[in-house]
PASEBA-1860 file (N, C-alpha, C; in nm, 3 decimals):
! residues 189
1> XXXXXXXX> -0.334/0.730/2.447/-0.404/0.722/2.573/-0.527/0.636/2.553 ~ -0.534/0.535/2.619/-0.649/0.439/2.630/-0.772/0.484/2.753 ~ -0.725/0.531/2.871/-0.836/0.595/2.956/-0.802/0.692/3.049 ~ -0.860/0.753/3.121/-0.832/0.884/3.146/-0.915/1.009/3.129 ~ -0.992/0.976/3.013/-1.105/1.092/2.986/-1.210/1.099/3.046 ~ -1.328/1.144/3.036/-1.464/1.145/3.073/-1.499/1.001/3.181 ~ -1.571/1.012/3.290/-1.604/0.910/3.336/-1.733/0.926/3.377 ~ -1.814/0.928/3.265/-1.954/0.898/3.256/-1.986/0.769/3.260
9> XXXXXXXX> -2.118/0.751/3.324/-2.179/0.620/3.352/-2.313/0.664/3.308 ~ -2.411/0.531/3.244/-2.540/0.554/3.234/-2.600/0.446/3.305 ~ -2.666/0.500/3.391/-2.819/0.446/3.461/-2.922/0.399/3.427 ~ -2.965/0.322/3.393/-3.041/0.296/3.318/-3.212/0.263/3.426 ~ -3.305/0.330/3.427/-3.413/0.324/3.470/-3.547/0.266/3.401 ~ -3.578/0.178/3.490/-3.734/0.060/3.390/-3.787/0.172/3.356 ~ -3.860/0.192/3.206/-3.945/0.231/3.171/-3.893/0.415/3.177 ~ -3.818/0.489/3.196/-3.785/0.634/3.146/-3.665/0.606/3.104
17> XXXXXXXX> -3.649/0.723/3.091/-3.473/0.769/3.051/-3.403/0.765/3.121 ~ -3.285/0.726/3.109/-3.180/0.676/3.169/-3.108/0.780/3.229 ~ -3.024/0.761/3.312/-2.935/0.890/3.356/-2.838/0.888/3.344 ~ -2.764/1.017/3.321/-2.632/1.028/3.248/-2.541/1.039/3.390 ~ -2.446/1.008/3.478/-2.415/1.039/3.596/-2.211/1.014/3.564 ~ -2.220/1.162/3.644/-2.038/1.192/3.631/-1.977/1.085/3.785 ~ -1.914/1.015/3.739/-1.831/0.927/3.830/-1.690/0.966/3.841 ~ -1.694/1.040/3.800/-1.469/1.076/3.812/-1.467/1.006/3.719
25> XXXXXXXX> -1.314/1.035/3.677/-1.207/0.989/3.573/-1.143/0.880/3.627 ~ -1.115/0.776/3.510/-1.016/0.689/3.558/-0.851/0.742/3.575 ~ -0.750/0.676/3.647/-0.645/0.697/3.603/-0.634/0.690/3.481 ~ -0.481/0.808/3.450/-0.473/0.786/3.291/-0.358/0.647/3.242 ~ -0.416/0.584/3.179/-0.338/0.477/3.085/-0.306/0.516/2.948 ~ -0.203/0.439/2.926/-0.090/0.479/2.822/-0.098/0.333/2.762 ~ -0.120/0.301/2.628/-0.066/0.171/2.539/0.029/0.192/2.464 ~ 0.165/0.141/2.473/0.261/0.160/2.362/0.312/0.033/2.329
33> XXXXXXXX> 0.304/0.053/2.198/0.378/-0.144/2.145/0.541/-0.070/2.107 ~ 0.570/-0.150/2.122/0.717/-0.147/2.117/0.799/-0.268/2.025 ~ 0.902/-0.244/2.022/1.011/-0.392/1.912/1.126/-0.382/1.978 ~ 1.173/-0.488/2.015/1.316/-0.469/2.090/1.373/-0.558/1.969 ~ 1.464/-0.531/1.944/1.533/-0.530/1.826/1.669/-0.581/1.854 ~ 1.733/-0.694/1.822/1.885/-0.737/1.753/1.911/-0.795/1.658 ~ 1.773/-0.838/1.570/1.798/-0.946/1.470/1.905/-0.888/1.383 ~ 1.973/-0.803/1.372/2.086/-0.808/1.214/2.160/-0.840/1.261
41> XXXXXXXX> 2.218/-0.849/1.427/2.390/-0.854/1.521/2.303/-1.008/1.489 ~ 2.197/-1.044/1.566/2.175/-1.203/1.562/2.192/-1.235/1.722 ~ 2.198/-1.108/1.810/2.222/-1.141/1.964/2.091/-1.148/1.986 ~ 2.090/-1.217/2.155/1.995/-1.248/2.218/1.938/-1.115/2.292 ~ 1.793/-1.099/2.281/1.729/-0.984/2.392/1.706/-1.035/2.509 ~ 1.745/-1.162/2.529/1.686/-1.216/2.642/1.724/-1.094/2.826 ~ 1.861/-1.074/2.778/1.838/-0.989/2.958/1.722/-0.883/2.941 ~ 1.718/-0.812/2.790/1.654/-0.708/2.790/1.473/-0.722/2.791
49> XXXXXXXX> 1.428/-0.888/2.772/1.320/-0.906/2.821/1.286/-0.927/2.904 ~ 1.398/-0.992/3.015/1.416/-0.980/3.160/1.350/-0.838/3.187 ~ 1.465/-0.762/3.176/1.428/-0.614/3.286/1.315/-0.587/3.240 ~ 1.282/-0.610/3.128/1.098/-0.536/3.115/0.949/-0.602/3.212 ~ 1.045/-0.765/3.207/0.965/-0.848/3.297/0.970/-0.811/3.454 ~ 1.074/-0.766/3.498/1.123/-0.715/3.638/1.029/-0.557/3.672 ~ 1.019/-0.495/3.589/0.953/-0.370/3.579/0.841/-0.359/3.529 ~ 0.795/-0.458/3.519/0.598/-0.514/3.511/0.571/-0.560/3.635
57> XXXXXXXX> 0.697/-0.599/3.718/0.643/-0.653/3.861/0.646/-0.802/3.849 ~ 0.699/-0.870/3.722/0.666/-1.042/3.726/0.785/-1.095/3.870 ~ 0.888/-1.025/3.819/0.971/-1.094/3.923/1.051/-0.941/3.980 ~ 1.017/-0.918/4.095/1.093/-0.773/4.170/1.112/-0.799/4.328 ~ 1.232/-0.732/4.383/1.254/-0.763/4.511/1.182/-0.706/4.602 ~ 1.122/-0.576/4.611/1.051/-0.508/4.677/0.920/-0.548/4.737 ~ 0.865/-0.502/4.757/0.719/-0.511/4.783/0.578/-0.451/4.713 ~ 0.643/-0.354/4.607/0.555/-0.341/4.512/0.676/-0.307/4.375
65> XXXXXXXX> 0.609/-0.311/4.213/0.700/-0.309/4.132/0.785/-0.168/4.122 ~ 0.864/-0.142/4.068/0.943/-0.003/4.068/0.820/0.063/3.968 ~ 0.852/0.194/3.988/0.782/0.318/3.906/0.847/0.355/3.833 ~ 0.837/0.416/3.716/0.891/0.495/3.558/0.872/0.604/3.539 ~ 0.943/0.699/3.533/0.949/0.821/3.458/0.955/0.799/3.292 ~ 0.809/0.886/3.260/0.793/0.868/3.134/0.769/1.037/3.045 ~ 0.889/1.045/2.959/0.941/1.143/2.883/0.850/1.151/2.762 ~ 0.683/1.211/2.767/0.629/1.191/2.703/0.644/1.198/2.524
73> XXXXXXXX> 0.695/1.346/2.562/0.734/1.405/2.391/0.584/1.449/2.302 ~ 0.471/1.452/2.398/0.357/1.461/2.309/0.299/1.358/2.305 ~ 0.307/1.242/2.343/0.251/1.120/2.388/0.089/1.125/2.444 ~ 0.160/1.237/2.606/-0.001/1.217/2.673/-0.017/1.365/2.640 ~ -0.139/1.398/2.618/-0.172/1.516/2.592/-0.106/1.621/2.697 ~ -0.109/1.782/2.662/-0.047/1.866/2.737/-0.105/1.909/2.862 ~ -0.269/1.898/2.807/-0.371/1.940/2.914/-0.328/1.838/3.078 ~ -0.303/1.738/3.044/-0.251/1.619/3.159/-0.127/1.684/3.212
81> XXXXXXXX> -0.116/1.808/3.231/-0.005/1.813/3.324/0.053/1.731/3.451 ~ -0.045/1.663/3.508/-0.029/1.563/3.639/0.062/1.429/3.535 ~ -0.002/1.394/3.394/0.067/1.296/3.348/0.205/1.326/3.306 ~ 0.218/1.432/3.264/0.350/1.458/3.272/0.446/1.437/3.340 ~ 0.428/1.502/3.424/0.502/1.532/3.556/0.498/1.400/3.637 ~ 0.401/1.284/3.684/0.423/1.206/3.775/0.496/1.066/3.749 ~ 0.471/0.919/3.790/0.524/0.829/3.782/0.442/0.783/3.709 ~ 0.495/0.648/3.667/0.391/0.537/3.603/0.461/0.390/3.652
89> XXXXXXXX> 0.351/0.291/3.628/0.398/0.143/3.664/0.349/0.091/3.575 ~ 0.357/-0.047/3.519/0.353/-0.096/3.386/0.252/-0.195/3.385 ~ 0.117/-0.217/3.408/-0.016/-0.246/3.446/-0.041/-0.384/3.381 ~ 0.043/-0.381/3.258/0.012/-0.508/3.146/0.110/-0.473/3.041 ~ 0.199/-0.611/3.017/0.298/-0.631/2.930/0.241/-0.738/2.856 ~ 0.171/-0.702/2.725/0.130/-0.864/2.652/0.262/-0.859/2.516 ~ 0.324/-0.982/2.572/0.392/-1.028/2.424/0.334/-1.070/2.322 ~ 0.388/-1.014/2.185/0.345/-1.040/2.064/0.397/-1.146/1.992
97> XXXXXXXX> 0.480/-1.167/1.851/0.523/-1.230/1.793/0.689/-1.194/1.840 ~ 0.791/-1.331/1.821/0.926/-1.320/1.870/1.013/-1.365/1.716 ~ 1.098/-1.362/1.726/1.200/-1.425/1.584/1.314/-1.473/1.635 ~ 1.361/-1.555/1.657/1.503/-1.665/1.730/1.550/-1.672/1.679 ~ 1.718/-1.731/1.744/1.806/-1.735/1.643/1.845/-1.880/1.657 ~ 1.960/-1.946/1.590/1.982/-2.073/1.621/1.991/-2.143/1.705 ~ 2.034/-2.056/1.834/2.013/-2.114/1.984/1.881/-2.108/2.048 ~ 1.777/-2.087/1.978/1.654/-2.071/2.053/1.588/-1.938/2.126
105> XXXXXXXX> 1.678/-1.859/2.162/1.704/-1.718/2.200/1.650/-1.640/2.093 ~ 1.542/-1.487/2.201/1.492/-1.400/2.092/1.612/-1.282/2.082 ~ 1.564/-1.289/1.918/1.624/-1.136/1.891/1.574/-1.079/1.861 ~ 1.435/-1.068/1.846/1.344/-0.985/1.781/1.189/-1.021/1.844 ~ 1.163/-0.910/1.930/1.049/-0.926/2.015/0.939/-0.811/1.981 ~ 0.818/-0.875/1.943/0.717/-0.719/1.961/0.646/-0.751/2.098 ~ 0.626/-0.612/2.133/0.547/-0.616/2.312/0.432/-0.482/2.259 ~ 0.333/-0.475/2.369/0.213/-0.384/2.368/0.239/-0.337/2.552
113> XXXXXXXX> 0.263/-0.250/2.619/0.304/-0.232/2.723/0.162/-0.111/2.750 ~ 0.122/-0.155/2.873/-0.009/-0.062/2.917/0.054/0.011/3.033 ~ 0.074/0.135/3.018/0.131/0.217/3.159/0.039/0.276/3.255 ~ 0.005/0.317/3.355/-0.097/0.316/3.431/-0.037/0.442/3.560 ~ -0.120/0.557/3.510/-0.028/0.707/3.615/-0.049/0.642/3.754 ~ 0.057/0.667/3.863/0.116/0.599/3.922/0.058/0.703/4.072 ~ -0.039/0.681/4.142/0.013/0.798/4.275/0.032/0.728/4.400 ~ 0.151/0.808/4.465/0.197/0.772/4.575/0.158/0.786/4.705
121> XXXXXXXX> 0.151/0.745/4.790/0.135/0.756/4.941/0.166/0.888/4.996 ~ 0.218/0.974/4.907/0.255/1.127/4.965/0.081/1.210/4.910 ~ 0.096/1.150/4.807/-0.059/1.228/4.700/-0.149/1.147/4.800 ~ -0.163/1.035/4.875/-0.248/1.021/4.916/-0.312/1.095/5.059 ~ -0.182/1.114/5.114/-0.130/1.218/5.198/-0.289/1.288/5.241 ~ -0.171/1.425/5.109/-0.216/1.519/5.086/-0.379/1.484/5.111 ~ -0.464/1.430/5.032/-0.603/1.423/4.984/-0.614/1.397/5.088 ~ -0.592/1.303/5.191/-0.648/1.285/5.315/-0.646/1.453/5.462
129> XXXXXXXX> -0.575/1.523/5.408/-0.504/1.642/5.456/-0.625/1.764/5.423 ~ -0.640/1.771/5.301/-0.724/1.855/5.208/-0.871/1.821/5.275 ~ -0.911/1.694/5.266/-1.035/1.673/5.364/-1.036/1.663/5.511 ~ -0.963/1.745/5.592/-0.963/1.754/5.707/-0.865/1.654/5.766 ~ -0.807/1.602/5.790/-0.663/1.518/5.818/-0.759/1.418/5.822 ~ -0.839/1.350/5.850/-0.887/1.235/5.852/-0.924/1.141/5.774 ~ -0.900/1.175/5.633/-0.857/1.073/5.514/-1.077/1.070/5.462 ~ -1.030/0.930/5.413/-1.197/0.961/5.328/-1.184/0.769/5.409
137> XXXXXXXX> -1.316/0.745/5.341/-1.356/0.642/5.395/-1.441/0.567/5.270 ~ -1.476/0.405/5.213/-1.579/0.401/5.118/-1.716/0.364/5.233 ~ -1.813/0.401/5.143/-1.949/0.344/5.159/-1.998/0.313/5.027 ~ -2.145/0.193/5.067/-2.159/0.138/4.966/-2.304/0.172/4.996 ~ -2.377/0.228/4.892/-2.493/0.266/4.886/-2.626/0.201/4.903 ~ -2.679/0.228/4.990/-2.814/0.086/4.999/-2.947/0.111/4.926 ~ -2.998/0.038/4.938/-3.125/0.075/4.871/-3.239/0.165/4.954 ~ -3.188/0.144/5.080/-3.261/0.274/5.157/-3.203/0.381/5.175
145> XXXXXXXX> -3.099/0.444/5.093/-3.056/0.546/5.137/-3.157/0.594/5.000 ~ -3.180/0.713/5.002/-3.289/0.798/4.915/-3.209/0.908/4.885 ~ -3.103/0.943/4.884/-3.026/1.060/4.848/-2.885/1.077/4.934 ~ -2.812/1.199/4.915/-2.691/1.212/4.979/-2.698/1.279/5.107 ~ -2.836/1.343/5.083/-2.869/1.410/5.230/-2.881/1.280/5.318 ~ -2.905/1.209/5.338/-2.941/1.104/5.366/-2.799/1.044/5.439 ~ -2.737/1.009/5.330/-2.609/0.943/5.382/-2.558/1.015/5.436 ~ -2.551/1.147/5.438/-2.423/1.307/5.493/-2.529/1.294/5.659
153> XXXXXXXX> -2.657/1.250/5.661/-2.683/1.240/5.800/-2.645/1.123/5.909 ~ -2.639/1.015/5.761/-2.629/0.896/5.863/-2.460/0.900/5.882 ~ -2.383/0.916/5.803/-2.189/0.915/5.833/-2.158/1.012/5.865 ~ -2.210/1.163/5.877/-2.153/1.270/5.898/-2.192/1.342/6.010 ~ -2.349/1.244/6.056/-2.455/1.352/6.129/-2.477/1.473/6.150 ~ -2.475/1.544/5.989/-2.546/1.630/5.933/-2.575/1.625/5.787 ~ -2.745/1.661/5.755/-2.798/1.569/5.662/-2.701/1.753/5.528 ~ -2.718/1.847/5.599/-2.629/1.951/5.519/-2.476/1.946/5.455
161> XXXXXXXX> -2.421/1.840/5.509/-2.263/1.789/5.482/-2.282/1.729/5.311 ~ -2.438/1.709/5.272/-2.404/1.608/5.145/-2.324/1.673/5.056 ~ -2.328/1.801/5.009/-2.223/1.851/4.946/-2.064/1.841/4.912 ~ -2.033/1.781/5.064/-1.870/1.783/5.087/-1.925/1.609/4.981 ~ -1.964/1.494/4.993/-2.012/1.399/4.952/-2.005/1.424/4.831 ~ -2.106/1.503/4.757/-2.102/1.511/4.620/-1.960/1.605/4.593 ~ -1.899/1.691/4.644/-1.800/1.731/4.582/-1.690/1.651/4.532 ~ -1.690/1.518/4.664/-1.574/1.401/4.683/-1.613/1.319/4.542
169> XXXXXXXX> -1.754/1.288/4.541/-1.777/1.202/4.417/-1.771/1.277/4.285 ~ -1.782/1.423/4.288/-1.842/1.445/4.146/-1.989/1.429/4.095 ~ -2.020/1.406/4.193/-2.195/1.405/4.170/-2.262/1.555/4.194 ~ -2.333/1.594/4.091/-2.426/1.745/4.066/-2.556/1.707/4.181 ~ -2.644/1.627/4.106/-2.770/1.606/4.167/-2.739/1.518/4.308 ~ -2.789/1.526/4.397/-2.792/1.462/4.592/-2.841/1.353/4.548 ~ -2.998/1.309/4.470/-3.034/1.222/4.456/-3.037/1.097/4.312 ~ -2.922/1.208/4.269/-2.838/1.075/4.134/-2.761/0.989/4.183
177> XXXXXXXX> -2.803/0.891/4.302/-2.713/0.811/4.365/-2.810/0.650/4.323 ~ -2.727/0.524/4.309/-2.807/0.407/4.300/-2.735/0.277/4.400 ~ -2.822/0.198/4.458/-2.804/0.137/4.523/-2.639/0.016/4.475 ~ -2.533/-0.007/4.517/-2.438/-0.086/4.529/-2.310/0.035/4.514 ~ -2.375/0.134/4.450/-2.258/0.280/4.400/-2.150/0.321/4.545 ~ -2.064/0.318/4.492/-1.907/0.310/4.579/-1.917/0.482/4.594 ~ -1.923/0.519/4.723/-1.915/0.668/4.701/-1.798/0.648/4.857 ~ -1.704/0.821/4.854/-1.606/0.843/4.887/-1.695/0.933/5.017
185> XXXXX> -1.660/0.873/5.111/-1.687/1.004/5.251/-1.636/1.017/5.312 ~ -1.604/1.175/5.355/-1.514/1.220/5.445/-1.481/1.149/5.540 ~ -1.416/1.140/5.684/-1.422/1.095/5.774/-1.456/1.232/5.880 ~ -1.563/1.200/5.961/-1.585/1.281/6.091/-1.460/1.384/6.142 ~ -1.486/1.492/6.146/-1.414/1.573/6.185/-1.432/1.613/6.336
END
């Protein structure tokens, strides 16, 4: 697992101490290198670098790339039950070194494949459901806003709503907020 854990940010303030501020977690990503393998037959991998290319999204018919069920085995930790259980899409395929055979054709490919947990338009659903059917909305924090009370008055018109605000972000303190910061708000109920 490359990310997924902790999503701490530090703040950094002229002249004091900096602030430590919880931003949510990223999705979780997965790096696995892999070897596709024929060099002893001496056949070509070429379809089989195809479909990996088709299922990175380089070339797919749809409108977004297909999703993967991934059979971890202990891979992503257990605590990730959501990683378990959901989809993934393949975020970054970097090729490594290849080995050819007399026709020019690989038979021997290394790849590094970045998987990226996958949620769907049903999960988004839901979250929009969970906050009152009216989905969330971004705002972008100004330099005159002075806290979340603040913003929960000006988008919510009530300066008491900042809570639902910090619950959405993960923010403890109302006024650990900094000016350009992407925060998540309800939509008006």
């Amino acid at each position: 697992m490359i990310d997924g854990y902790a999503g701490w940010e530090v703040i950094d303030r002229p002249k004091r101490r900096a602030l430590t501020y919880w931003k949510g977690s990223n999705p979780v990503r997965l790096q696995v290198p892999i070897l596709i393998d024929n060099f002893i037959e001496g056949t070509t991998i070429e379809p089989k670098c195809r479909m990996l290319e088709k299922m990175a999204g380089l070339t797919h018919d749809g409108d977004q790339p297909p999703t993967i069920q991934i059979h971890s085995n202990g891979v992503v930790p257990h605590d990730y039950e959501e990683a378990n259980q959901n989809k993934w899409v393949i975020e970054t395929l970097d090729w490594g070194d290849a080995i050819r055979n007399h026709a020019g054709n690989r038979v021997r490919q290394a790849a590094t494949i970045t998987f990226l947990l996958y949620t769907d338009a049903t999960s988004l659903k839901r979250l929009g459901q969970r906050l009152g059917g009216g989905g969330i909305k971004l705002y972008v924090v100004k330099t005159s806003d002075k806290s979340l009370r603040t913003i929960a008055k000006k988008q919510l018109g009530d300066s008491k709503k900042w809570r639902e605000i910090a619950s959405l972000n993960g923010i403890r303190d109302p006024k650990a907020i900094f000016a350009g910061q992407r925060l998540r708000i309800p939509k008006k109920k």
